[in-house]
Structure formats: C-alpha cells, structure tokens
N, C-alpha and C positions, 0 to 999 in steps of 0.2 A: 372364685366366681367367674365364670366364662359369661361373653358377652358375643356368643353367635352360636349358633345350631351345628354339630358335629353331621355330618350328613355324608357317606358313603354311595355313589351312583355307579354299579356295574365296576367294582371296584375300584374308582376314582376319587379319592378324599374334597370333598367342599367343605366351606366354614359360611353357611350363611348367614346374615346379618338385613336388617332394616325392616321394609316392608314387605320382602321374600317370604319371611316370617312368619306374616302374615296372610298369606297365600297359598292354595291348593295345590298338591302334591302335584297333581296336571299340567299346572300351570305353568310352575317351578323348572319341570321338564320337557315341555315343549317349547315354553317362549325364552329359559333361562340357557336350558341345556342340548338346547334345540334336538329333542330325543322324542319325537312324532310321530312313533307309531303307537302311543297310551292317545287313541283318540276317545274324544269330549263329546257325549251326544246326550245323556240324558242329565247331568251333573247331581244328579240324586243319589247314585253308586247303585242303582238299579239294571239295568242295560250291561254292565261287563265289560264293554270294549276300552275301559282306560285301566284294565286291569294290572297289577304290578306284582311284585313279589316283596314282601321286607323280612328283610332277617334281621332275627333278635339273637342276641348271645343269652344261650340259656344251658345250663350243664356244659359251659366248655367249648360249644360251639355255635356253631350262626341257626338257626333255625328257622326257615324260608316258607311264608303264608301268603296266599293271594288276597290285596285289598282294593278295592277299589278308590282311584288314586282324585275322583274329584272331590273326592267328600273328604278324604286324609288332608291335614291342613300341615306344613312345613313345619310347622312347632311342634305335634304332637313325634314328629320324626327322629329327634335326636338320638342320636348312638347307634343307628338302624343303620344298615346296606339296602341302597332301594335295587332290586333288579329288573330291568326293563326287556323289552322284546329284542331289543339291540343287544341287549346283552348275554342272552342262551345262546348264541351260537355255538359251536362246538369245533376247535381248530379251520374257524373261519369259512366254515359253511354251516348248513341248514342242521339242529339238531333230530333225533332221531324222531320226535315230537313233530318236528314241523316240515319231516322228510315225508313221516306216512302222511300227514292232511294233503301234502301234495298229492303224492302217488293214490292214495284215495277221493281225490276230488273234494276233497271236506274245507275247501274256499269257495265261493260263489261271487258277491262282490268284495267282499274282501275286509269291506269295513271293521265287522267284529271281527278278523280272526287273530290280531297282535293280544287280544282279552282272555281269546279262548285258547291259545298256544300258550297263555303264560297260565291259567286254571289247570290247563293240562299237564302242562309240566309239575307243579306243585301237585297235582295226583299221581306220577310216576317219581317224585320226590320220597312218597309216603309207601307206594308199593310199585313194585315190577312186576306183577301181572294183576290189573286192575281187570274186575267185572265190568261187565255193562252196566249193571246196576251202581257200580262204584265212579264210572264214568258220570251216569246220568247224574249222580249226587252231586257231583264237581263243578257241572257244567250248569247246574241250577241259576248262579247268578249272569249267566253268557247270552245273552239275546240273541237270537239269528235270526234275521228278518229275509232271508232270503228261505228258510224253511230248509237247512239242510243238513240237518240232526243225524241223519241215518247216514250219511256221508261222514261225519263228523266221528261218529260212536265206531264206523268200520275201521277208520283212519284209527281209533284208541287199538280196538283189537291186532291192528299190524302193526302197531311201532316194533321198532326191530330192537330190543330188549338188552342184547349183545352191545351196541353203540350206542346207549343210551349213559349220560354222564349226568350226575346228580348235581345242582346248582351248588350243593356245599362242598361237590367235587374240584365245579367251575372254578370255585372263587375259594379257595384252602389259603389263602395268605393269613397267615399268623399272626405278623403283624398288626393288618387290619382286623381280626380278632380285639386283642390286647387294646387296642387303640378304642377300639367301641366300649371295651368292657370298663377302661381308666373313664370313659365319657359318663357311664351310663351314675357312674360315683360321685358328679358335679353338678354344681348348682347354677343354674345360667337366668341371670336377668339381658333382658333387649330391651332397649327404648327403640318407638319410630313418631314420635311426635306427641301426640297427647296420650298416646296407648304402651303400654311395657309389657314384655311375656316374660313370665316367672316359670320356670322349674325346679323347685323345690328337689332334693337329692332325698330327704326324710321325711315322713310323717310331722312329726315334729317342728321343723320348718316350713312344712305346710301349712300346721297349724296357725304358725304365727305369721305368714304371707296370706291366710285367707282374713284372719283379724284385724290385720293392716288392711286390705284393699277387698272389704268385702263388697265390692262391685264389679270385680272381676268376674269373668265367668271361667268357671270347672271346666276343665277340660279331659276328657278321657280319649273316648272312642271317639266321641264327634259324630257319632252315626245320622243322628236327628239336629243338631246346631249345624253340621256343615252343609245339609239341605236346604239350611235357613238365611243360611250366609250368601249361599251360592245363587237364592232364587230372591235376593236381597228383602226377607221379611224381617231380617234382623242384624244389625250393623257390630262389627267386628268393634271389643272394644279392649281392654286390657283381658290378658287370659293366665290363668293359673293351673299349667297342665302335671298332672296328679298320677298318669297313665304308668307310671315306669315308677313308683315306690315300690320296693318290696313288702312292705306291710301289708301292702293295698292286694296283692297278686298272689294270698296263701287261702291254701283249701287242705283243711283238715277235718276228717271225721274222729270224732270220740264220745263215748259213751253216751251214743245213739245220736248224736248230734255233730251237726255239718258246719263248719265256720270258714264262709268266704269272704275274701277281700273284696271291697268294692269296685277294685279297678279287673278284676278277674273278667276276662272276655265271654261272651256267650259259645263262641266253639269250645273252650277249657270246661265252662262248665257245662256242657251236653258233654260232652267225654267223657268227666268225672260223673256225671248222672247215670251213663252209662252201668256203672255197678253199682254206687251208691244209691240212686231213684229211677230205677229203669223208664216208669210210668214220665215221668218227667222229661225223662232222655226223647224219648218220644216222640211228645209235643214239641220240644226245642228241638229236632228236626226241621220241624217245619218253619221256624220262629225268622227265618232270612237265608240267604244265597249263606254260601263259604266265606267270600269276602266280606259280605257286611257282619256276619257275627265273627270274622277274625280282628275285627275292627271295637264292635260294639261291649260294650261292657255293664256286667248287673248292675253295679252301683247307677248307673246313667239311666239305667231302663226306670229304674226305682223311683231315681229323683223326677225324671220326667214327668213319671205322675198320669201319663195318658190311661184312659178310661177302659182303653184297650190296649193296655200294654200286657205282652204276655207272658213273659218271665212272672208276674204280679199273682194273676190267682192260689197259682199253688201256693205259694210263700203266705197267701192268708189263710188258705184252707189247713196247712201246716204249723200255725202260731209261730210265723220265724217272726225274728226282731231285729231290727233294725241300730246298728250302734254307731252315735253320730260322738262326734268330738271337735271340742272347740279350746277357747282360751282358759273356759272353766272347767276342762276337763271331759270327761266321758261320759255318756245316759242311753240306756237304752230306751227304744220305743216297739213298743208289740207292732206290727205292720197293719194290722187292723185300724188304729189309732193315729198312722203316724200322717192321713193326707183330711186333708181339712176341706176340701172342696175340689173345683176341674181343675186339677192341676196344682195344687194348692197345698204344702204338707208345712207341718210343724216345725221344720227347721230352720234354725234362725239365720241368719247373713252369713257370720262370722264361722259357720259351724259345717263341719263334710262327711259327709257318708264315710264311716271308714269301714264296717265290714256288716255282715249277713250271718245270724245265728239261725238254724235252720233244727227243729228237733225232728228227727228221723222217723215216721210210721215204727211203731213196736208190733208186737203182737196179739193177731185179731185185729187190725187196723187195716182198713183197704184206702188205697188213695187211687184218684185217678185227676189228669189232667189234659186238656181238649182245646182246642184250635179248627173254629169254623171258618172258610175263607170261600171268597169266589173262585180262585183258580187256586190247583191242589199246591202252587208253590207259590213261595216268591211275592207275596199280596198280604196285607192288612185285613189283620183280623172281621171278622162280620160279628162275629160273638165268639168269646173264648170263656171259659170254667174250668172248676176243680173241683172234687169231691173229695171229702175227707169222712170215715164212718171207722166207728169203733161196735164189730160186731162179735157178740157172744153167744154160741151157736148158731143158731137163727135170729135173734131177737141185736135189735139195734140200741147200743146204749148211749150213743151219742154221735151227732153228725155236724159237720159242717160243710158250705155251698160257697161259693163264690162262682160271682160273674161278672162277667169286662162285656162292654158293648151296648148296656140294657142302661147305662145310667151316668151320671156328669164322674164319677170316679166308681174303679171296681166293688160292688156290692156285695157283704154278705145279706144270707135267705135268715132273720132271726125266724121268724115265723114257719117258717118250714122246718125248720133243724128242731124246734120244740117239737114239732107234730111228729117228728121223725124219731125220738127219744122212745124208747122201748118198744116200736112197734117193731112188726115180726120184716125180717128180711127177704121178702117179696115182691113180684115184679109187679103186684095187685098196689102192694105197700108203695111202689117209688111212683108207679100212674099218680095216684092219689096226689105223692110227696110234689109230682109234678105240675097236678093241676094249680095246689098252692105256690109255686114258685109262677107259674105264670102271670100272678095277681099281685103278686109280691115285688115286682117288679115294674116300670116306667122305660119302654122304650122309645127310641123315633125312628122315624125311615128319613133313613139317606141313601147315598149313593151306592154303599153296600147291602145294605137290604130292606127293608121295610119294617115296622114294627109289629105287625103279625107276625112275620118271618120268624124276628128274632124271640120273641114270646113262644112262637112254637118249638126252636130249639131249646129253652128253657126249660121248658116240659120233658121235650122229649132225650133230655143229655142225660137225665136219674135214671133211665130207661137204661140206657145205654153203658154209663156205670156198671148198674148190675147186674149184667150180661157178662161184660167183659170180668166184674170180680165174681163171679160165679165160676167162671174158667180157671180150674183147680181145685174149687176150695169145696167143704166138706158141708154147705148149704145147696141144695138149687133153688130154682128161682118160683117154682112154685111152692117152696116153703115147707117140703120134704127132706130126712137126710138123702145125702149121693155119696155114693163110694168116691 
C-alpha cells in the first residue's frame, strides 16, 4: 500500500503526498513545479490554455492525450507522465510544432498558445500529415480570443514533418515505463486531515473501499466534480478514484452486444462507435473538446444523471443496462429504470457503476442519435434525442424516442411509440408521430432555448430521422418501394 501519488512531470519522477493530492493538476504545476506556461483562465477545462499532455502505459508504451489540466485533480494522476509546454522542446529549442506557429504568425497575445501547441502536438503524435479538417477537430477545445485561427490552421499545414519528433520519441526512457507500469498495480491510501484518497488497484477492492466509506465520492474523469470544486459549489471530501481499474476500462462486442466498462472515456468510446454504432460515433463528436472527453468517462456521464446528458439517450433508445456492484454482489438495471428523479438513480451508497451492457441494432432496426446546441462545438446541449424503429418493409413494428432537455431527467415518448407501432414508414407517418411527441412532453426556457424552441425540435427531430434512415434503405419516405 503506497502512501503518495507516483507522478512523472516531463520525465521527472515526484511522490506527492498531503494536500497536493488534493489539488488541480494546474495548480500542482505552476505553484509546486513552478511550470507556468499551462495558464488558468476559465478553470472549467473549457478555454484550452492549461492544456497538458498525460501518458498512460497501454500495450507497452506511454500513450500521450491532451487534458485539460484545471479540472484533472492530482489523485486521479497516478502512474501517468504529465507533459507540459516546457517539456516538447526538441534538442533544446522550439519543436517543429511550435517552429511553424512562429514562422506562421499563429501567436497573437500569446495567452492561449502553450494550450494550443500542446492540442497540436498530440494531433501530429497521431498523424504526420493532418488535414485541415483534422486540425479543426484538435483545436476544438483551444479558445483564441485574439481570432487567429487561419494563422493557426496555416501554421498546421507547414510544420516541417522531417524534424518533427513524436512525445513517446521525447521521453523513450524504459525505465520510466516500467516504473508507471509497477505503479499502476498498487493500491494507495493518503490522509490529509479529516479527508483520505483511496485507489483501489481491483474492482474487488473497490468494492469493499466504497462499502467502508460510502461517502466518499467516485472519482473518474472528474470532468463535471472538478468544475464544482473549482467554482467552490462543492467541498473536496474523501475520494475513491476508480479511473485506472482494468475491469472498469474493457469494451467488447459479442453476439450483437456491446459491454463497456464504466471507467472507459468518451474519446475510446467515440472511436470504438466508430464501427461499432457509426450513428452514435457521430453525435459523440460533438459530445466536448478532445481533452474533456479524454478525460470524461461513460460511467460518470451515467451516474450524473443530468437531464441533458448526452452519452444518455441512445443507451435508452437502445435497452442497454446498467450493471452496478456492491458488497451483495452484482444486479442489473434496464437504463430506463435506473434514474428516479433530477439527478436522482437507484443506486445505493455502497454500490458503483461497473459496466454498460449495450444490445446492438439487428436487422431492419434503424437508430439515430442527435445533439442540438447553440454553437456547433464545444456547448451544452439545448435538446438532445434518439430514435430507435424496428422497420419491416415499410410498415413500423416498434419504436422507441428518447429526449434530454424537455424534462427534470431524459424522457421516453410512451405515447408516441404506441401510435407509431404498425404504422406505415412515412414522412406523413413521423409529422404526425411529431405533433404527439410535442404534447407528450413539458419543457422550460432557459438560457439555452426557450420552450417553444425545444417543443419544436421535438417535432421536428422524427422528421429528420427519417430522412437520414431513408438514405439507403429500400423504403422512401413517401411510402413507395426505392431501388
């Protein structure tokens, strides 16, 4: 049982300990490790400029993802290499990332650009000759308030390709390898006063550390607690970080069904949706910046429970289930089932998300999944849905609706999905299906839209469904066969 955080900085070994612990990755680093250029300006992990790099040993080696570093808290860190803007240089000057922003003008004030050199580097980590479009994806969570994007994008297009040394080229020490990897096998309690940080090394020992101190709080990704911490609506107390089990972090498909671990991030699982639930893949595009979903994790999005959480529809429209474990063992919960009010779900104290059983669309099964926002990136849903329809030829035999946005937790349509049970597959048939999901639902206006607003995307997302599952398939939408 270790009794401090193993912690690698620009390949530097620390052993933190106390109330560091306790303490954002940011912070760690500029007030402990005096390493100032991850600057703090929004502490949300929105904005980009205290962007980092952490490498995880995975298959053998480091594997290097941008996170942003105020909302990453020193406990969730252990057995990681953080790498910092100090630390790309390349034989002790500018690397070839941060040679073109020069030579391209893609600084202006300057603020953001230690955020956006390190996003950029971890997209020339993953490919040597990135698209524009493959930049813009990168650069999603990078804010530049000085407006100087085209400067920025040019600066991608000329890094010089030839002198460009990869961060797991940087830092090849073996050693530090092996030493993360012996870490990531240990089990570490901290005390700092009336608070302890537990990392569990197994499931199983987690089991029995969240039974003992079921008032700690779960810790994974942190994405939404460390916003909470930081903007002090909620006080750091004992924490039980779960992020680094292996049980927690597997994604297998078989026999039409998907089973993810809870701790499995949202970039892993947009990747793996990628062939597995394209429609899905998608939407989780849009679901946050690079860093917050290299950070963010299903199981977390789940437990949160927010009204609008997006990861959430599909997995109702879907019938996944949710499998929780505690000291009495294992139970599943349909996800339909599993939230009891705003924010509110069935799971008892003592008890943790351990994985996501997902059944896969079969055949004649369309799904679709949707993300409405005020700005096309980077922003809080306004209304989000799923559609799930089992169609035989034309004629609908079953459907189901889910929506985030319209109500105190994600809603299914019962009332609609009956009316929607054998009628014919048209675009006559889903107006209809629409006008009843309008009624069917209680919205309000806030800050993101109004309840008109979102009533009318309600309507008009069946619309929009069966357009997009039209595209291919051996129905059209006026209810004819189509080649």
């Amino acid at each position: 049982m270790r009794d401090f955080v193993l912690l690698y900085v620009n390949g530097r070994r620390h052993e933190v300990r106390g109330a560091w612990v306790f303490r954002p990755l940011s912070d760690f680093l500029r007030d402990e490790l005096r390493l100032t250029g991850a600057k703090v300006v929004c502490a949300e992990g929105d904005c980009g400029a205290c962007t980092v790099l952490i490498g995880r040993s995975r298959a053998g080696r480091l594997d290097y993802r941008p996170v942003t570093s105020c909302i990453q808290y020193v406990a969730q860190l252990d057995s990681t290499h953080v790498v910092t803007v100090e630390g790309v240089r390349h034989e002790n000057a500018t690397n070839a990332v941060q040679a073109a922003l020069v030579e391209n003008h893609g600084s202006q004030c300057g603020y953001c650009t230690p955020g956006i050199v390190m996003s950029l580097c971890a997209l020339f980590d993953k490919s040597s000759q990135p698209s524009r479009r493959d930049a813009t994806r990168a650069l999603v969570g990078n804010l530049c308030r000085c407006t100087g994007y085209d400067s920025i994008l040019n600066a991608v297009a000329n890094v010089d390709q030839a002198a460009w040394r990869a961060t797991s080229d940087l830092y090849s020490d073996h050693a530090m390898l092996r030493d993360l990897e012996q870490g990531a096998t240990e089990s570490i309690e901290i005390a700092d006063g009336d608070r302890t940080f537990f990392k569990p090394a197994t499931l199983e020992e987690a089991v029995r550390l969240r039974g003992a101190h079921p008032a700690a709080e779960v810790l994974a990704g942190g994405t939404d607690l460390g916003v909470l911490w930081n903007k002090g609506k909620r006080n750091i107390g004992s924490l039980l970080c779960i992020g680094d089990i292996r049980e927690l972090n597997e994604s297998i498909v078989a026999k039409g069904v998907w089973t993810l671990g809870a701790a499995t991030s949202v970039s892993q699982l947009e990747q793996d949706a990628q062939s597995i639930l394209p429609a899905y893949a998608q939407m989780l595009e849009r679901f946050g910046s690079p860093p917050i979903k290299n950070a963010a994790t299903l199981g977390g999005n789940l437990a949160n429970g927010s009204p609008i959480g997006d990861s959430m529809p599909a997995l109702f429209v879907l019938d996944a289930e949710v499998e929780l474990v505690g000291p009495q063992g294992r139970r599943r919960v349909n996800l339909n089932h599993f939230y009891t009010g705003y924010r509110r779900t069935v799971l008892s104290p003592d008890e943790l998300i351990s994985r996501v059983i997902i059944p896969l669309p079969g055949r004649d099964e369309l799904f679709g999944a949707y993300k409405v926002t005020k700005r096309r990136d980077l922003d809080i849903s306004t209304f989000t849905a799923a559609v799930w329809m089992h169609v035989e030829g034309d004629v609908i035999r079953a459907a189901r609706i889910a929506y985030g946005g319209v109500g105190p937790m994600i809603l299914r349509l019962p009332r609609t999905e009956a009316w929607l049970s054998e009628q014919r597959f048209t675009e006559a048939t889903l107006r209809q299906a629409g006008a009843l999901a309008r009624v069917e639902i209680t919205p309000i206006s806030d800050v993101r839209g109004s309840a008109e607003y979102r009533a009318l995307l309600a309507e008009n997302i069946l619309v929009k469904f069966g357009r997009e599952a039209h595209v291919g398939r051996y129905v059209s939408m006026n209810g004819s066969p189509s080649s």
